[in-house]
SEVEX-489508 format. One record per residue: residue number from 1; residue in one letter; z, y, x of N, C-alpha, C in turn. Coordinates in steps of 0.001 Angstrom, whole numbers. Each point is the difference from the previous one (the first is absolute). Layout:
% residues N
PT   num   residu       nup    nnorth     neast      caup   canorth    caeast       cup    cnorth     ceast
PT   NUM        A         Z         Y         X         Z         Y         X         Z         Y         X
...
% end
This chain:
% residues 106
PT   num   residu       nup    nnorth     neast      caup   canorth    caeast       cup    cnorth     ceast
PT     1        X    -72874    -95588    219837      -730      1044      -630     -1482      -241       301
PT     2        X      -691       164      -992     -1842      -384        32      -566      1427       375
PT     3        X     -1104      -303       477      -568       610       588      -461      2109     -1355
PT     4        X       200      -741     -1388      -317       922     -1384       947       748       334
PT     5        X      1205      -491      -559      1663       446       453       138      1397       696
PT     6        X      -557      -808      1736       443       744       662     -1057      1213        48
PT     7        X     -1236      -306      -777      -915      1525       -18       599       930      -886
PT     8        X       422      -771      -648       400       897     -1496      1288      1309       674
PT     9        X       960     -1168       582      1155      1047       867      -637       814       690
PT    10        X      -765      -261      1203      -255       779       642     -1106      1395      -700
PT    11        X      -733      -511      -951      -508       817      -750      1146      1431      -940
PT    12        X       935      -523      -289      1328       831      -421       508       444      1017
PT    13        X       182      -239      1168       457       637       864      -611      1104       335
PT    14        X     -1295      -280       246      -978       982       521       120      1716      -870
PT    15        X        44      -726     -1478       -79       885      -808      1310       635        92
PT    16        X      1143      -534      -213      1250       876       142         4       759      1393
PT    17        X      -640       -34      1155       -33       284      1195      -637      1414      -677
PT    18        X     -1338       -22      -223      -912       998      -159       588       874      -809
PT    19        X      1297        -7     -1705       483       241      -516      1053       857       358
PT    20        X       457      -320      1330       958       814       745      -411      1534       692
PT    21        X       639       880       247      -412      1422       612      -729      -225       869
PT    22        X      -818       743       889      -711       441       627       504      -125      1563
PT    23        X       962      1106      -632       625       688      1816      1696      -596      -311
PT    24        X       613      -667       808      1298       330       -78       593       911      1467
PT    25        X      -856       552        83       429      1260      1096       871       600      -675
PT    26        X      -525       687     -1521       603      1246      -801      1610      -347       219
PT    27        X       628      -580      -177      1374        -5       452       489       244      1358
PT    28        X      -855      -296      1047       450       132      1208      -426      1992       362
PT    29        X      -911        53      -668      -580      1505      -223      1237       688      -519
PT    30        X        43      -116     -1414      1317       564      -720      1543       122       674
PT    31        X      -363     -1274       696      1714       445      1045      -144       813      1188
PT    32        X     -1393       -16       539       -17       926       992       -48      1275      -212
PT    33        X      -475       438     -1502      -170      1218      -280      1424       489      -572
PT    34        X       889      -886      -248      1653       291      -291       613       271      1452
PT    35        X      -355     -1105       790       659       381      1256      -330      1252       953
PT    36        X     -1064       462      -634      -512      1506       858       413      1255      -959
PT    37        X       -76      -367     -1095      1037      1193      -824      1375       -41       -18
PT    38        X       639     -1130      -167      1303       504       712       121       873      1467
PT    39        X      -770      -649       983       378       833      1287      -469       856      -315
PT    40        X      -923       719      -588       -80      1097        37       744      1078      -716
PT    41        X       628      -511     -1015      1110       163      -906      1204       750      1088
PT    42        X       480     -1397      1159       656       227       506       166      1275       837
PT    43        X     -1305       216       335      -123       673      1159      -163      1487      -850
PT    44        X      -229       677     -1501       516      1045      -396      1170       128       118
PT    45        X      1077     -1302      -713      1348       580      -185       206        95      1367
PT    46        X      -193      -185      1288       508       369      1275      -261       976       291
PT    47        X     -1374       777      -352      -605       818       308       989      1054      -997
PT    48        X       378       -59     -1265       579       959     -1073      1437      -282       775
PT    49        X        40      -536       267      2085      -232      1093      -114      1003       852
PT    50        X     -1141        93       908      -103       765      1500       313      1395      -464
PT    51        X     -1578       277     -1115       -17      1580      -798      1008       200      -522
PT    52        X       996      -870      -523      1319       346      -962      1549        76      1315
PT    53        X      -123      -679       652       603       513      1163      -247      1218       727
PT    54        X     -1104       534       810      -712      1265       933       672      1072     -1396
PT    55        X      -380      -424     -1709       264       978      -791      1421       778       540
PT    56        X       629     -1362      -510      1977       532      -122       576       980      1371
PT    57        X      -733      -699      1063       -82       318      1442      -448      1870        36
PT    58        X     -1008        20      -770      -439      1268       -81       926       830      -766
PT    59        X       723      -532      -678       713       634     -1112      1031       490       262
PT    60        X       827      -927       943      1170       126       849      -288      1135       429
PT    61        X      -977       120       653      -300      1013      1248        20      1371      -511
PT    62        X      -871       -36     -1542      -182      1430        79      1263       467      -887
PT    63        X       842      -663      -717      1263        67       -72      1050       369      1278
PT    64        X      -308       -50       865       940       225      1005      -562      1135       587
PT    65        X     -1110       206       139      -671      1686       407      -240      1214     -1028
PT    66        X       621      -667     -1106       -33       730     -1048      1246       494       269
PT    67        X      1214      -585       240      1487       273       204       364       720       920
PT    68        X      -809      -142      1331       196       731      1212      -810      1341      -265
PT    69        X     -1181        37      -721      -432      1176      -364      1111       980      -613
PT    70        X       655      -573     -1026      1084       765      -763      1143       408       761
PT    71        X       319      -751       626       961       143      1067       -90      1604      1142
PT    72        X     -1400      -970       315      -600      1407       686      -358      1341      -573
PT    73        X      -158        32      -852      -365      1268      -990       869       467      -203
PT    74        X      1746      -748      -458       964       703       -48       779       382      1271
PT    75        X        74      -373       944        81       572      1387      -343      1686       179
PT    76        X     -1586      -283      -397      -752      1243       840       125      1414     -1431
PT    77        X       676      -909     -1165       408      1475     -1024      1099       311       438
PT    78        X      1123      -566       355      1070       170       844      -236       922      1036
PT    79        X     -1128      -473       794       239      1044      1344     -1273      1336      -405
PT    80        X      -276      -240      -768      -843      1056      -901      1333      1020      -879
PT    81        X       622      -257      -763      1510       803      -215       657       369       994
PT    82        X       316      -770       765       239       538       916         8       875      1071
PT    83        X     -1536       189       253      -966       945       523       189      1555      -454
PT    84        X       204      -362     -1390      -810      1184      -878      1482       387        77
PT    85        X      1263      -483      -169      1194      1137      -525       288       144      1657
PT    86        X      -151      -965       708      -392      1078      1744      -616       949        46
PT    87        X      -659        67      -325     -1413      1609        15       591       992      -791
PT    88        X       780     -1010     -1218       506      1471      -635      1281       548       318
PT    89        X       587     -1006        68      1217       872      1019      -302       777       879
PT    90        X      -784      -391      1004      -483      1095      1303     -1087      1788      -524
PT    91        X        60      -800     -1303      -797      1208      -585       986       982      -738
PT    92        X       952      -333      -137      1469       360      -544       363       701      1091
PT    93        X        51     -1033      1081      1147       842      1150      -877      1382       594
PT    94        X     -1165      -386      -297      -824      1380       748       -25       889      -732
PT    95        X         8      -169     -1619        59      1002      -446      1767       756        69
PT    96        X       876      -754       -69      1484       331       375       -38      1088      1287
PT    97        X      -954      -468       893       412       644      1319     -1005      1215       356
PT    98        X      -715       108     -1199      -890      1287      -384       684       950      -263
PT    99        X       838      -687     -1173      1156      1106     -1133       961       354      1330
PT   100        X       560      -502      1135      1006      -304       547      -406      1290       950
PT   101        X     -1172      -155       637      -965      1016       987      -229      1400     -1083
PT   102        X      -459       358      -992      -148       733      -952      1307      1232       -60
PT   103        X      1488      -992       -40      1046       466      -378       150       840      1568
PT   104        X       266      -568       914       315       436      1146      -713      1376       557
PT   105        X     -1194       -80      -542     -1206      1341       717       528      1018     -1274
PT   106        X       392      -206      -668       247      1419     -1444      1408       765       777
% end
């Protein structure tokens, strides 16, 4: 190869060189900016797992104090009826033993 030749190549080279991009960072950029949105991706759906778990957790709960509430409420109408036809019986028997005292003094 003569000395023309090889200017001429190297002259084409130069130019296809200069012809080429700038930066070939942008790809190494573009994957880093994929690889930080996935994790961060990741780290909602873990974060929406935790909140969607503590949820159900909460749910359970007030489902089950909701039940013992009812539970309990019907207990204390129970001993609330109960109460009350006590009182009235004794309000019965006193008045019985009014009529009973009444009869005896005539």
């Amino acid at each position: 190869m003569d000395e023309i030749t090889f200017q001429r190549k190297m002259q084409e080279l130069m130019s296809r060189i200069q012809a080429m991009p700038e930066s070939s960072d942008e790809p190494e950029q573009a994957a880093a900016l994929a690889g930080e949105r996935r994790d961060r991706i990741k780290a909602s759906v873990a974060e929406l797992q935790e909140s969607l778990d503590y949820l159900r957790l909460s749910v359970k709960y007030l489902v089950f104090d909701l039940e013992a509430t009812r539970r309990e409420n019907a207990y204390l109408r129970r001993m609330l009826g109960q109460s009350s036809r006590d009182a009235q019986r004794q309000i019965e028997d006193d008045e019985t033993f009014e009529e009973g005292d009444e009869e005896r003094f005539d």
